[in-house]
C-alpha positions in Angstrom: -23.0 -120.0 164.0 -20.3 -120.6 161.8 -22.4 -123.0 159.3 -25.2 -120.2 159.4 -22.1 -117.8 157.9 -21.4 -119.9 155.7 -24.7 -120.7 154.3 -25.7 -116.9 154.2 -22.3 -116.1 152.4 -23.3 -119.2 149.8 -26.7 -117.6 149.3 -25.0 -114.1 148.8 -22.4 -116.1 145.8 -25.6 -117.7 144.2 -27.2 -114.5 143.9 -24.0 -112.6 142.8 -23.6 -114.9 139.9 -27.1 -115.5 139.2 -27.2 -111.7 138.4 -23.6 -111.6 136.9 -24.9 -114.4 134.2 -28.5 -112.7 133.7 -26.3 -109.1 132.6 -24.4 -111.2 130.5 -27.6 -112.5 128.9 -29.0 -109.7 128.1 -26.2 -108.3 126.8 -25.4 -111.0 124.3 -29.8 -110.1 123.7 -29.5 -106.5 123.0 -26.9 -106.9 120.5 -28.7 -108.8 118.5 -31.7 -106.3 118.3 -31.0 -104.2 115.1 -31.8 -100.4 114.8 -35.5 -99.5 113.8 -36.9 -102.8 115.5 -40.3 -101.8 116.8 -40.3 -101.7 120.5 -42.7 -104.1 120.9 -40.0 -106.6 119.5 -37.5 -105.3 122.3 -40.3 -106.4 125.0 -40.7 -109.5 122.9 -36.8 -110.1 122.8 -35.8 -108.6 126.4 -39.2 -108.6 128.4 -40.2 -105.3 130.2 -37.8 -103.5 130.8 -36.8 -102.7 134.9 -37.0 -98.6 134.2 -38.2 -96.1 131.2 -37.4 -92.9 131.5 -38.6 -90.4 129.0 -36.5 -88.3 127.2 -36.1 -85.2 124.5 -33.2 -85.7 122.5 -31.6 -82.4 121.1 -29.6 -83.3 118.7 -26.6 -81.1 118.0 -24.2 -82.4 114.6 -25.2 -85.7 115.7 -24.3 -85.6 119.5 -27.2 -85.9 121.8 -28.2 -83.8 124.7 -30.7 -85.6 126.4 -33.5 -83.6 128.8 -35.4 -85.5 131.0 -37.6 -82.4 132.7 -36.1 -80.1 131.2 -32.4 -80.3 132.6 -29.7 -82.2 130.9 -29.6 -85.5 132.7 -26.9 -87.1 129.6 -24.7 -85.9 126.8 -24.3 -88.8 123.9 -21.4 -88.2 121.7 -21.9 -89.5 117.9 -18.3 -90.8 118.0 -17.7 -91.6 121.7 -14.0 -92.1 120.8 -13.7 -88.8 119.9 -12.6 -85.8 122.4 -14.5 -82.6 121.9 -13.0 -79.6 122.8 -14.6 -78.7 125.9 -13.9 -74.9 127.2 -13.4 -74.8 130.7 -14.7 -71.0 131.0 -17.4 -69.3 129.6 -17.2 -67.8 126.2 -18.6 -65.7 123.9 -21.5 -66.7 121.5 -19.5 -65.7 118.9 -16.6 -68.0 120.1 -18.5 -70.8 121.2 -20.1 -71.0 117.4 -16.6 -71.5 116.1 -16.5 -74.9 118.5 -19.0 -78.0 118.3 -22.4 -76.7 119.7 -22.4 -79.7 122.3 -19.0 -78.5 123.7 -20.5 -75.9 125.1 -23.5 -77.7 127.3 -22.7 -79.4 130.6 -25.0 -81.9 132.6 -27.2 -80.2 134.7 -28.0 -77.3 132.7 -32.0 -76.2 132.6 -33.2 -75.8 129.0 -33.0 -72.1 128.6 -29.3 -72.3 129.4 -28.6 -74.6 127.1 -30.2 -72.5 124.2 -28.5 -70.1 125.3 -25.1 -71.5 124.8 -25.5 -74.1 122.4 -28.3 -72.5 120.4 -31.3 -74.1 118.6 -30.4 -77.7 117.8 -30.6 -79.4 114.3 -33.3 -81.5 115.3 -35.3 -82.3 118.5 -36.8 -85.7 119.1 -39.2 -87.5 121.4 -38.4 -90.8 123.2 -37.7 -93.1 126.1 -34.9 -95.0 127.3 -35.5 -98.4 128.8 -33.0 -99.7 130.7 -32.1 -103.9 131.3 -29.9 -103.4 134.6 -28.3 -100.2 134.8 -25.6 -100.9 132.5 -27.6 -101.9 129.3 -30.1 -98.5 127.6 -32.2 -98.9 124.3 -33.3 -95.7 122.7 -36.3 -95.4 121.8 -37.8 -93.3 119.6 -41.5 -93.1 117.1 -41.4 -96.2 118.7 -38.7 -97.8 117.0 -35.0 -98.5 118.4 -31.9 -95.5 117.3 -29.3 -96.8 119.2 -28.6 -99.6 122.0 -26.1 -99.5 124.2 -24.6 -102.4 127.1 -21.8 -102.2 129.9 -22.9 -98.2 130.4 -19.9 -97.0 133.1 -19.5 -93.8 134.5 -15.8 -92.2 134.0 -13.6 -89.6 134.8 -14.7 -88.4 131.2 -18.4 -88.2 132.8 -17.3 -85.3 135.5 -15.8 -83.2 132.3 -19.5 -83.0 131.3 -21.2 -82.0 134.6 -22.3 -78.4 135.2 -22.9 -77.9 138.9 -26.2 -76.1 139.1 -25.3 -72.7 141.9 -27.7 -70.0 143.1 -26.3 -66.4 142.5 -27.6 -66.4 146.6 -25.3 -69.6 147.3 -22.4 -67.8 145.5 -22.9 -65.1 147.6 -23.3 -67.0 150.8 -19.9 -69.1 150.2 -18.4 -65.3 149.1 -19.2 -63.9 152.5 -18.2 -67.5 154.5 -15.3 -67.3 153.0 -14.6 -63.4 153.6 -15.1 -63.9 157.1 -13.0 -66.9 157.7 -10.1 -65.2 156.2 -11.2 -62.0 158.2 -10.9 -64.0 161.7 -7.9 -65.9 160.4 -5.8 -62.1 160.1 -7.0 -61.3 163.6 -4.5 -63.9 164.8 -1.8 -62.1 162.5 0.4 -60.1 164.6 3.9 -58.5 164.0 5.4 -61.0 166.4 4.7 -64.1 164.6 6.8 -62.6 161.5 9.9 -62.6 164.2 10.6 -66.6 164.1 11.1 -65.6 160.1 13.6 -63.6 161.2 14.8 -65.7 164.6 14.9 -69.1 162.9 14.2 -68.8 158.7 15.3 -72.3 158.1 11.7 -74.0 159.0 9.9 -71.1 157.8 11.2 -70.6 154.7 11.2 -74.3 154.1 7.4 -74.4 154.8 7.0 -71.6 152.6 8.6 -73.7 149.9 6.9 -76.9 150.3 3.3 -75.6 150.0 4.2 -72.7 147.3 6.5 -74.5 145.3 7.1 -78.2 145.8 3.4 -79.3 146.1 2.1 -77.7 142.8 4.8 -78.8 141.4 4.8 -82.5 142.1 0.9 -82.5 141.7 2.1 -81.7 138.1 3.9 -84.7 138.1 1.1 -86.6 139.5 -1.6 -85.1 136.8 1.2 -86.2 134.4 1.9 -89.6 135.4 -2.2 -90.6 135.8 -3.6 -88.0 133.0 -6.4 -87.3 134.3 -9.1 -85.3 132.4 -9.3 -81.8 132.1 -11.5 -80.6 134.3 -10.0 -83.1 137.1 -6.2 -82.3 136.3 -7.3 -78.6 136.8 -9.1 -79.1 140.3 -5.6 -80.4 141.7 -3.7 -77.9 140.5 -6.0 -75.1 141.8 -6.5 -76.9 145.2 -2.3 -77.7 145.4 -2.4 -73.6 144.5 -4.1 -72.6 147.4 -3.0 -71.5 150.7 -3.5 -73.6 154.1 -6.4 -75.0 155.4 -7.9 -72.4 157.8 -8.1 -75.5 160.6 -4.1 -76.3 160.1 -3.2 -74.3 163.3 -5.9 -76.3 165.5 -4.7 -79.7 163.9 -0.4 -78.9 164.4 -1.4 -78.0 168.4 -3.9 -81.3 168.7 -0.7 -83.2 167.0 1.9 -81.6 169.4 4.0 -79.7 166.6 5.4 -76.4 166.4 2.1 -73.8 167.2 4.7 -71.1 166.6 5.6 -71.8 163.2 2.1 -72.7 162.2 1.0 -69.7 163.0 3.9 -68.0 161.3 3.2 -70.5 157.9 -0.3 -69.1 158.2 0.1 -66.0 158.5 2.6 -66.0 155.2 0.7 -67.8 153.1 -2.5 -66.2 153.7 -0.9 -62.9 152.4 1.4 -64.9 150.0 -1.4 -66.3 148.3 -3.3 -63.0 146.9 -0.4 -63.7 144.5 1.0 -66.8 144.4 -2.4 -68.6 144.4 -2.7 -67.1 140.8 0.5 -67.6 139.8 0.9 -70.9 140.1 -2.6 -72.4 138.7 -1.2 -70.4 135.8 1.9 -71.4 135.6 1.0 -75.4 136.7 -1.8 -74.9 134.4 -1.1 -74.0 131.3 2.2 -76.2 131.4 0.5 -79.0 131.7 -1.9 -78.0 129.2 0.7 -77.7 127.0 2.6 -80.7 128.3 0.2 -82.9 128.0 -1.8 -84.7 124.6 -5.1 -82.9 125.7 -7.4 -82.1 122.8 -9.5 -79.9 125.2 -7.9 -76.3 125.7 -7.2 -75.2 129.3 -8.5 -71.6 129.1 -7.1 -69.9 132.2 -8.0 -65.8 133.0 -5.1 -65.3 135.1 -6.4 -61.5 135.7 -9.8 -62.4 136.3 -8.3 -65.1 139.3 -5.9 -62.0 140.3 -9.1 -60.1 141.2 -11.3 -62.4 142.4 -8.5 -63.8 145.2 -7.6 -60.0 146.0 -11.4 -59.6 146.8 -12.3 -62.8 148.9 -8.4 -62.7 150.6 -6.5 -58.9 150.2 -9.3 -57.3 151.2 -10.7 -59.3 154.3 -7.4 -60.1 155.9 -6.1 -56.5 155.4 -9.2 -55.3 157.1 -8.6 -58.1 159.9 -5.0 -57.1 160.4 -5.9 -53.7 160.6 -8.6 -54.2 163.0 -6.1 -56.3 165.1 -4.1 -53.6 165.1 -6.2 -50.6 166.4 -8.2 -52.6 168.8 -6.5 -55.1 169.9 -8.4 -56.3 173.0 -11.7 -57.0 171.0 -9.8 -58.7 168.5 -8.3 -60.9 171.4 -11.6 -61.7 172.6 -13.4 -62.3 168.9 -10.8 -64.4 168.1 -11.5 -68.1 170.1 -15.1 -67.6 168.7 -14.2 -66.7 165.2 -11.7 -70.5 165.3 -15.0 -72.1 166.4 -16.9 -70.6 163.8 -14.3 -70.9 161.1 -14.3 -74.6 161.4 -18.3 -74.8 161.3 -18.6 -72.1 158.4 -16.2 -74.2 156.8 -18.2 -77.9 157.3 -21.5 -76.0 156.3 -19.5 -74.2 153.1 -18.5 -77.3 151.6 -22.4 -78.5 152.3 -23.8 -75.4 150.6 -21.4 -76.0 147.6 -22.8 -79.7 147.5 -26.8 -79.3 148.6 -28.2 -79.0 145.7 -26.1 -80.9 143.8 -25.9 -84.0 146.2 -27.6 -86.3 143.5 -24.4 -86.2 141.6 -22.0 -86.0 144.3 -23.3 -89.5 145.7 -23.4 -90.5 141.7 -20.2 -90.2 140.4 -17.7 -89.7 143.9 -16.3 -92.9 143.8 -13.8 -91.9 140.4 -12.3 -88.9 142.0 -12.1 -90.7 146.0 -8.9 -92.5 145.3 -7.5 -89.7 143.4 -7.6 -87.2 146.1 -6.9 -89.8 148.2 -3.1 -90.0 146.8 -3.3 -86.3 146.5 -4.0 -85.4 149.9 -1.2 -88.0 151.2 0.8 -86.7 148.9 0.7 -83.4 150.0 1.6 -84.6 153.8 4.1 -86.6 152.6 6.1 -83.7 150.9 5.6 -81.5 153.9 7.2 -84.3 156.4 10.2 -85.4 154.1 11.6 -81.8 153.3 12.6 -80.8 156.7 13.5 -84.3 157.5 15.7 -84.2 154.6 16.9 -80.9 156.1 17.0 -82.7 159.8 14.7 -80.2 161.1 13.0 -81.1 164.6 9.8 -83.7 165.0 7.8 -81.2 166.0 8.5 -78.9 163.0 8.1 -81.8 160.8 4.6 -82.5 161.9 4.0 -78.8 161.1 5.1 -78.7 157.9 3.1 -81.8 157.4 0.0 -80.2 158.4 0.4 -77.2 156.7 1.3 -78.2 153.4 -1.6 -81.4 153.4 -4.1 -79.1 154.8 -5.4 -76.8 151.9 -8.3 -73.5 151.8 -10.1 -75.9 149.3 -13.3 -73.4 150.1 -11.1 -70.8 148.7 -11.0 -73.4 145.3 -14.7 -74.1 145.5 -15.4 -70.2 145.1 -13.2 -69.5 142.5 -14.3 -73.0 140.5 -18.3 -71.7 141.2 -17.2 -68.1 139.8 -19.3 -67.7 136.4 -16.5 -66.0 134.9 -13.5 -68.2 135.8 -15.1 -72.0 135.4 -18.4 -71.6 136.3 -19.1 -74.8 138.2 -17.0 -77.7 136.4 -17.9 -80.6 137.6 -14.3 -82.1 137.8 -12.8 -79.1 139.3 -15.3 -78.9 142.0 -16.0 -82.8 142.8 -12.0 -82.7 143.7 -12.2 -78.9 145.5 -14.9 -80.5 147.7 -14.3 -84.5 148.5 -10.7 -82.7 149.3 -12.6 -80.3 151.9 -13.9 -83.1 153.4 -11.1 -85.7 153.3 -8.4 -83.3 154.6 -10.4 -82.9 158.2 -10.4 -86.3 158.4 -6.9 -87.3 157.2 -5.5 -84.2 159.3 -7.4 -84.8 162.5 -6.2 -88.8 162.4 -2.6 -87.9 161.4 -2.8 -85.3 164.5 -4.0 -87.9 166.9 -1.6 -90.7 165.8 1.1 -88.5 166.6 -0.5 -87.2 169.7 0.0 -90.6 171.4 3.5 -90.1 169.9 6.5 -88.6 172.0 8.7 -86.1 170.7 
């Protein structure tokens, strides 16, 4: 058994390093192929290539936008080197001609978008790209070579670019999700639970603090400390801005911490945030844009944010408190279903956001995972040190824990979708969403460590 191991894992090396020195090959090969070489040298040179795709290259002040049926699949910068200013909300013709036309496209845009923002480019041309492995590309074109490229990586820089295609039907649906989760979140609001701020402040207004205030503001210092780009930096700041996760009071109980003052922390920052969600993507926001050496502006409508939280949050948990209020025994019994149904809205919301942009999620995941990752543990390790540092119980700790690593991320996925705020970036929104995923599953295994805990 062992020598079988062995011999399959020798096999596996041989094959590794076949294929590492065949890449290397080629590589040396393409860079010796000089621009306007007839194709049929390239073949001659390289051998059939192992994929053409082909392409219409709209070419904008020398930057490419590259359509393969139709949709922008690639954007090609003249001077890779070279940051353009990339708006992170939707302007005006008028203002987007004062920019580089490319600035204003996004992969993933159809082609009547893309005229529509970007305009008629200076030239369009017909071509393919052939691809040696996926790392080396020769351009083709008339059939003669205009560019070759080798060691072709995907990078943060990649997201910045992506334009996360979204129904006005899908909007709608995560609108109305997310309405109603809030809406059954209220119904467990009651006058009671604001009590403990007054029986025992300490732990409340400590949890208030660490998910308002101390976890926007050292996700500042992370976004510092890694720089990130843009559109990334921005998605952690609005996700760090939002209230708690709608699941957090399920996940304190299944942990054994305080229910009490989850509910409390809930019920807070669920109002809280119609203000202070705003507030601080703002304030995080545009210090960091002004921190930081970014060439690419951080537009942010603070207003527009203002009014689009007041909508999907004032409005549905005022109603829900209300509703609790006047008829109290049907919200007692709506309530257990509207928990079930928050958690499954919330699963099938962050698939909605995703489904017909899966292609790219599975593409380029892997360069925000870690990120969010350190994020997320960062989040629960700021809510568990603050009231240890203020020697606050275990089972509070745990709480504040939850609370403050637990985040409404499908609160940031509407408001990153919005057309007028960031219509679909794809930084902002692969980091909204791999964190709505990856907080259930850090929460729920944090919760059952310390379930087989004592007190």
């Amino acid at each position: 058994m062992l020598t079988s191991t062995l011999k399959l894992l020798a096999f596996l090396l041989v094959i590794l390093l076949s294929s590492l020195a065949n890449a290397e090959t080629i590589a040396k090969k393409i860079k010796t192929i000089p621009q306007d070489s007839d194709s049929a040298f390239v073949t001659e040179t390289l051998g059939t290539p192992t994929e053409k795709k082909e392409v219409s290259r709209y070419f904008y002040q020398g930057n490419q936008a590259v359509f393969i049926d139709s949709v922008i699949r690639d954007i090609r910068l003249a001077e890779p080197h070279k940051k353009l200013k990339i708006k992170l909300k939707r302007q005006l013709k008028t203002e987007q001609k004062k920019e580089t036309p490319i600035s204003s496209l996004r992969i993933g845009m159809n082609f009547s978008e893309a005229l529509e923002r970007a305009g008629e480019p200076d030239s369009i041309v017909k071509g393919e790209d052939w691809y040696y492995t996926n790392r080396h590309r020769i351009e083709i074109a008339n059939g003669k070579v205009i560019k070759t490229e080798v060691h072709l990586k995907a990078t943060l820089e990649t997201l910045d670019w992506i334009w996360l295609n979204f129904t006005k039907g899908g909007l709608l649906f995560m609108n109305i999700t997310l309405a109603l989760i809030m809406f059954g979140i209220a119904l467990q609001i009651k006058i009671e639970h604001f009590k403990l701020l007054l029986e025992s402040p300490k732990p409340v207004i400590l949890g208030f603090l660490s998910q308002f205030f101390a976890l926007p503001f050292f996700t500042f210092l992370f976004v510092l400390l890694i720089q990130p780009t843009p559109s990334v930096a921005m998605g952690m700041i609005l996700v760090a801005a939002c209230p708690g996760g709608n699941i957090s009071n399920f996940i304190s109980s299944f942990a054994k911490g305080n229910v009490a003052l989850s509910i409390t922390l809930t019920a807070i920052a669920t109002i809280s945030a119609i203000f202070m969600t705003p507030f601080n993507f703002a304030f995080w926001g545009k210090l960091y844009s002004s921190a930081s050496h970014l060439v690419i502006p951080i537009e942010i409508d603070a207003w527009e944010m203002i009014r689009t939280v007041l909508m999907l949050l004032g409005i549905p948990v005022i109603l829900g408190i209300a509703f609790a209020r006047f008829f109290p025994n049907t919200a007692e019994r709506i309530s257990r279903p509207f928990k079930i149904f928050s958690i499954v809205a919330f699963l099938g919301f962050v698939v909605a956001a995703l489904a017909a942009n899966f292609g790219y999620f599975l593409k380029y995941i892997h360069l925000i995972a870690l990120i969010v990752f350190v994020h997320n543990g960062l989040g629960l390790l700021i809510g568990f040190t603050i009231p240890s540092i203020f020697k606050l119980s275990k089972q509070d700790r745990r709480t504040m824990a939850i609370e403050t690593g637990i985040q409404n991320s499908g609160l940031a996925l509407v408001l990153i979708f919005n057309p007028n705020l960031f219509d679909g970036l794809g930084g902002m929104a692969f980091t909204a969403a791999f964190w709505g995923i990856w907080h259930i599953i850090s929460g729920l295994g944090i919760a059952y460590y310390w379930s087989r805990k004592p007190i």
